[in-house]
C-alpha positions, 0 to 999 in steps of 0.5 A: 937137190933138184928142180921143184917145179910141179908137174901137170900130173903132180898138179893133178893128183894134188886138186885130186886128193892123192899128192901124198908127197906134197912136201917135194913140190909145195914150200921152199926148195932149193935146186942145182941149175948148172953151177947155180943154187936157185931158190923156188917157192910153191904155195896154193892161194886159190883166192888170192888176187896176187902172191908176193914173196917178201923176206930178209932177202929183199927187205921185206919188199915183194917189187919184183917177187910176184909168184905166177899163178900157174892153174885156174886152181891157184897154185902159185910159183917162183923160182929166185936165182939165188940161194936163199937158205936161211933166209926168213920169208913170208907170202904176201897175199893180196885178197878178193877184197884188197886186204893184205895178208903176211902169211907163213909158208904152209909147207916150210921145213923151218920157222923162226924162234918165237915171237918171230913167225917167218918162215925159213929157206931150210934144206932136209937134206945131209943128215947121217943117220945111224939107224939101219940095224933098228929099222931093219929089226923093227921090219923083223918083229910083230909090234902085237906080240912085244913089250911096248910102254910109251914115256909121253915126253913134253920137251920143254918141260922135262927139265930146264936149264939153270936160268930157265931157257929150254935145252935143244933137242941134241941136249934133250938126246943125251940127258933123255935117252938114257934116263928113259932107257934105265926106266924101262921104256920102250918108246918115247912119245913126243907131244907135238913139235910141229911149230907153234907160236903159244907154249902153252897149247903144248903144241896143239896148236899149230901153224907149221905142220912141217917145220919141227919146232925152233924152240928146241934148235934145227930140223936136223937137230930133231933128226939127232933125237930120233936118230939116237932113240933108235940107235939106243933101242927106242921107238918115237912116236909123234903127237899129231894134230890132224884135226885143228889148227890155231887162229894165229895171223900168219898161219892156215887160217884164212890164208888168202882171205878166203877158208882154204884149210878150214870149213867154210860153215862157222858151225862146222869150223870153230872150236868155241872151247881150244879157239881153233879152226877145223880143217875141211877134211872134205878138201882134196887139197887138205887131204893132199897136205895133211897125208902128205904131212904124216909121210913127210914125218915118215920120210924125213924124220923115221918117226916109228908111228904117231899118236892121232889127236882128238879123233872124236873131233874128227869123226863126230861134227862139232857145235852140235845138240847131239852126235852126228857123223862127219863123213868127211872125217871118216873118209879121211881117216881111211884115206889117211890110214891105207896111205900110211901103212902102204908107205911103211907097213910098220908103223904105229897108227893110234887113235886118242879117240874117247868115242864107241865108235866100232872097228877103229883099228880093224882095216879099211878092207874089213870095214874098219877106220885102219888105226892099228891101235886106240887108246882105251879111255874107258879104261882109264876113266873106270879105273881113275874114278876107282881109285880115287873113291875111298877103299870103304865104298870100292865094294859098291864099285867093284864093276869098274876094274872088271868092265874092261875086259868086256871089251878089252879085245874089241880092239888093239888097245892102249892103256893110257895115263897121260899129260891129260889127267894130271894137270888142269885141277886134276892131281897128280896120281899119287895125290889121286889116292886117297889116305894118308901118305903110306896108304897114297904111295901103296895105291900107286904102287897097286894101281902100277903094278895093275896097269902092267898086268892088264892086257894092252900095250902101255903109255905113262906121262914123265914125270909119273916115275917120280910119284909126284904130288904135284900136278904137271906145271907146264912152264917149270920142269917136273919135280926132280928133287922129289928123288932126294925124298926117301919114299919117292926114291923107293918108289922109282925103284919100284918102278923100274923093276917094274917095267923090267920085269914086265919086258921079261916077263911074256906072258905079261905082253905077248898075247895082249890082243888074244883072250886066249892070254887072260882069264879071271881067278876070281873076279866076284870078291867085293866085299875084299876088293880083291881081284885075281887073274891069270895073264899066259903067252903063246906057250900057256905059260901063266902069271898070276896077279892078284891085286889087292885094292883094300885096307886089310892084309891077309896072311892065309888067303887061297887062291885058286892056280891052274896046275899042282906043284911051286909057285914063285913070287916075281913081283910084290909090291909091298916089300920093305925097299919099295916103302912097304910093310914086308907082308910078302911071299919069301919061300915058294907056295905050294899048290896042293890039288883041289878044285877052288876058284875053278881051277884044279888047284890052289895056293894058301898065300900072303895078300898085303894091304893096297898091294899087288902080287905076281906069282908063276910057277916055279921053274 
C-alpha cells in the first residue's frame, strides 16, 4: 500500500505516451500515511473546468471535494484522509460550457452491479495466488510447438441458476474448470469482463476498462477463476476491446465535455452500425491508458494473452467509400505489441482481424504489427460457405477446403469458429449442415475431425461440444439437456476422444507453423469430395486424414502412404458409438509398395460417407 501521487516523470511519460503502468497512479488508491488509511483520487479532464469528487461518503455532495488540478494538461488530484473502500464515487466534471457531467472513474478497479454505475474505492491487493508451477512451466515451453484449443466461454450464458440469475465467477471456477478439462481443452477464452452496462453487447461495449465486471462478484473473485485455471492446467485468454467504447452517460465518451478518448471528427469517431465511439489511438494519453490497460490484466490478473478485438477496425478508417489506412492505428499496435511482450515475453497476442493486411504476427523489428497469432477468417468462411452447399454441388467448390493452405504459413494462424457464427440468424453448426438428421451430425462430426487435422492452433464457442441445433440464445444458457438425447451424447463422445487424441497425437500439432509438417496425398478429387493429407512432427513421424465430404462410402478406396509396412486407425469418425454406420478399419491396412498419389506406397482402405478417418503407421 503506498502513496499514488504522480510524480513529474510519471506526469511526463504519461502526456508522452509511455506510462504503461498508469493504473498505479490514475483511479482510487488507498496508502498508509503514519497509523492512517487516506484515500487519493487521479483523473485526466484536460477540459474541465473544475472536478469534483462526490459519493456515498459525502452524500453525493462535491462541497469540499474539489480535485486540484496539478499540470496545464489537466491531471487533476485529491487525497481524502479517509479510507473509503468500498465506497461508491463518480467524478463530477464542470465542462467549458458549464454543463455537469457525473462520470465513472476511468481508471476504477471496481464498478457497481447494473443498473448501478458508480464506481467503487476497491483494493487489488491480498489475493494468494496458487499458480507458481503453471507460470514458471508456461516460461518453459514453446506455445508454437503444443497442443492449443481454446473454449471461448461467454460467463453469463454457459449456464444459470434455477431462478435465472447469474453464477460468480468463483461458482463459475468449480463447475467450468473441470467440465472443459474433461472436454480436452487447453485454454479458456473469456469474452470481455471489463464492465459494461448492457448485457447484450457481450462486453463489447464497455465503460470500465479496468474493473472486472460486478455481474459475476468481486475483482478478486475473477482472480480465483484465473487462478484455479492454472492451477488445473488451463491457460486464460481475455477478449480485449482496444478499438471502441459505448456511448453510455457515465462512461469515457465526452468525459469532460470534451472528445478526450474518442477522435474529435465524427467521421473518424463513430461506429453508425455498434453505436460506439472509436478511440483516438493517435492520443499519447490514450496510448498510455489502453497499453496500460493490457499489463494491468497481465499484472494483476495472470492473464496468459488476449484475444484483440475488431483489429480491421483499427487498421482501416471507419465511414470511408474505400479502405484507407489509419496510421494511428497501426503505430499503436506496434506500440502496444513491443510493450507487451517486453513485460512477459509468453503472452499470447491474437488479432481477430478479417483483413490481408501483410505481416500481422511477424515482429515489429521485421516490419510486422508484433501479434503473435491471427485468427484465420478466410479459412473459416471458406469452409462454413462449403459446408453448407449441398454435397451434389461441393465438386463445383472443391477449391474452398484446399485455398487455405496457400496461405496457411503466411502467418501463425488460428482456426476459429466462434460466438460469431452461430447466432444473429446464422444457425447453429450442426443446423449449418444440410440433410437429414444422420447426415447433419456425420457433417460435423467430419467438419471437426477436419478442423483438428489442419495446421493452426484451435478455438471452439461452448456450447459447440453438445452439437446444438439451436443458435447461441444470449440471455438463456446453452442447451444442456441436449445430453439426454442419444446422438447429441454420441456426439460429445466424439468430441472428447477427439480433442485427446489430438493433444496425443504430435504430429497433429507440433509443426503447425512449418510447411515441413503438412503435404496433400491427393488434393485433385472433386468429383468424390475427398481430401487426403499427411500432417508430421519434428521427427517425419505422419498422420494421415483423409476426409471424406460426400454421400457415398467406399470399401476399396487407395490411398497413396509415404513408406511400406501397417497402418493403423486412430480416428474414425463413422464408428457406431459415435452415431455412425461402422464403415471402419478394424485390422491394420498394409501398404504394399508402388508409386500412387506420389507416394512410394499405398493403402486399399474403408473411406465412409461424411466421414473423416485418421491413420499412422503401426507402432
Amino acid at each position: 500500500m503506498t502513496a499514488a501521487y504522480p510524480t513529474d516523470f510519471d506526469i511526463h511519460l504519461f502526456h508522452e505516451g509511455n506510462l504503461f503502468q498508469a493504473y498505479d497512479i490514475f483511479g482510487a488508491h488507498l496508502s498508509r500515511v503514519d497509523n492512517n488509511i487516506y484515500t487519493s483520487f487521479c483523473v485526466w479532464a484536460p477540459h474541465a473546468q473544475q472536478v469534483r469528487l462526490v459519493g456515498s461518503f459525502n452524500n453525493w455532495n462535491g462541497e469540499g471535494y474539489s480535485l486540484q488540478k496539478i499540470n496545464n494538461e489537466g491531471i487533476w488530484y485529491i487525497q481524502v484522509q479517509k479510507n473509503l473502500e468500498g465506497e461508491l464515487y463518480k467524478y463530477e466534471m464542470l465542462t467549458e460550457t458549464g454543463e455537469v457531467h457525473l462520470k465513472a472513474d476511468p481508471y476504477a478497479f471496481f464498478a457497481e452491479e447494473r443498473p448501478g454505475t458508480a464506481s467503487i474505492v476497491y483494493s487489488l491487493e491480498g489475493y494468494k495466488w496458487q499458480d507458481q508451477l503453471w507460470r514458471k512451466n508456461k516460461k518453459q515451453s514453446s506455445i508454437y510447438e503444443k497442443p492449443v484449443c481454446m473454449y471461448e466461454l461467454h460467463l453469463g450464458t454457459w449456464k444459470r441458476k434455477a431462478d435465472g440469475t447469474l453464477y460468480s465467477y468463483r461458482e463459475l471456477a468449480d463447475q467450468v474448470i473441470p467440465y472443459v478439462k474433461e472436454l480436452g481443452f487447453t485454454h479458456i477464452e473469456v469474452m470481455p469482463v471489463t464492465e459494461h452496462p448492457y448485457d447484450r453487447s457481450w462486453g463489447y461495449q464497455g465503460t470500465g476498462y479496468f474493473a472486472a465486471t460486478s455481474r459475476y462478484g468481486e475483482p478478486k473473485d475473477f482472480m480465483y477463476f484465473v487462478d484455479q485455471c492454472h492451477v488445473h492446467g488451463l491457460g486464460v485468454i481475455l477478449d480485449w476491446v482496444p478499438g471502441h467504447f459505448c456511448k453510455d452517460a457515465h462512461g469515457l465518451h465526452r468525459l469532460d465535455g470534451s472528445y478526450n478518448y474518442e477522435y474529435e471528427k465524427s467521421w473518424d469517431r463513430e461506429n453508425y452500425i455498434w453505436g460506439t465511439a472509436n478511440f483516438d489511438l493517435g492520443k499519447t494519453e490514450v496510448q498510455s491508458f489502453l497499453i496500460s490497460n493490457a499489463l494491468f490484466w497481465l499484472d494483476y490478473f495472470h492473464i496468459d494473452g488476449f484475444r484483440v478485438d475488431a483489429v480491421a477496425n483499427i487498421i482501416y478508417w471507419p465511414n470511408r467509400d474505400h479502405l484507407e489506412v489509419n496510421p494511428f492505428g497501426l503505430k499503436f499496435l506496434k506500440k502496444l505489441n513491443k510493450a507487451v511482450f517486453q513485460f512477459d515475453p509468453d503472452v499470447l497476442m491474437i488479432a481477430e482481424d478479417s483483413t490481408d493486411w501483410p505481416q500481422v504476427t511477424a515482429p515489429v523489428h521485421m516490419g510486422g504489427l508484433g501479434f503473435n497469432y491471427k485468427w484465420n477468417m478466410g479459412w473459416m468462411n471458406d469452409v462454413l460457405q462449403y459446408m453448407e452447399t449441398h454435397w451434389h454441388q461441393r465438386s463445383d467448390h472443391h477449391h474452398l477446403i484446399s485455398f487455405s493452405l496457400m496461405y496457411a504459413y503466411s502467418e501463425n494462424f488460428i482456426l476459429p469458429f466462434s460466438h460469431d457464427e452461430v447466432v444473429h440468424g446464422k444457425k447453429s453448426l450442426l443446423n449449418k449442415m444440410p440433410g437429414d438428421y444422420w447426415q447433419k451430425f456425420a457433417q460435423l462430426r467430419l467438419l471437426m475431425g477436419f478442423l483438428i487435422a489442419h495446421p493452426g492452433k484451435k478455438l471452439l464457442f461452448m456450447g459447440n461440444e453438445l452439437a446444438p441445433f439451436s443458435e447461441w440464445k444470449d440471455l438463456e444458457e446453452i442447451d444442456w439437456h441436449l445430453i439426454e438425447y442419444e446422438m447429441h451424447q454420441k456426439f460429445q463422445e466424439y468430441f472428447i476422444n477427439l480433442l485427446h487424441l489430438y493433444k496425443r497425437a504430435e504430429s497433429l500439432f507440433e509443426l503447425d507453423h512449418d510447411p515441413r509438417g503438412f503435404q496433400w496425398i491427393d488434393v485433385h478429387n472433386a468429383q468424390q469430395s475427398v481430401y487426403s493429407f499427411i500432417r508430421r512432427n519434428k521427427e517425419g513421424s505422419p498422420v494421415i486424414a483423409i476426409c471424406n465430404f460426400g454421400e457415398h462410402g467406399y470399401e476399396n478406396y487407395q490411398i497413396g502412404v509415404p513408406e511400406v509396412g501397417l497402418y493403423e486407425e486412430i480416428l474414425n469418425s463413422d464408428r457406431e458409438e459415435y452415431g455412425g454406420s461402422g464403415q471402419v478399419n478394424p485390422v491394420p491396412l498394409k501398404a504394399n509398395k508402388g508409386d500412387f498419389h506420389g507416394q512410394p506406397a499405398y493403402v486399399h482402405m474403408t473411406i465412409p460417407p461424411f466421414g473423416v478417418v485418421y491413420i499412422q503407421p503401426k507402432i
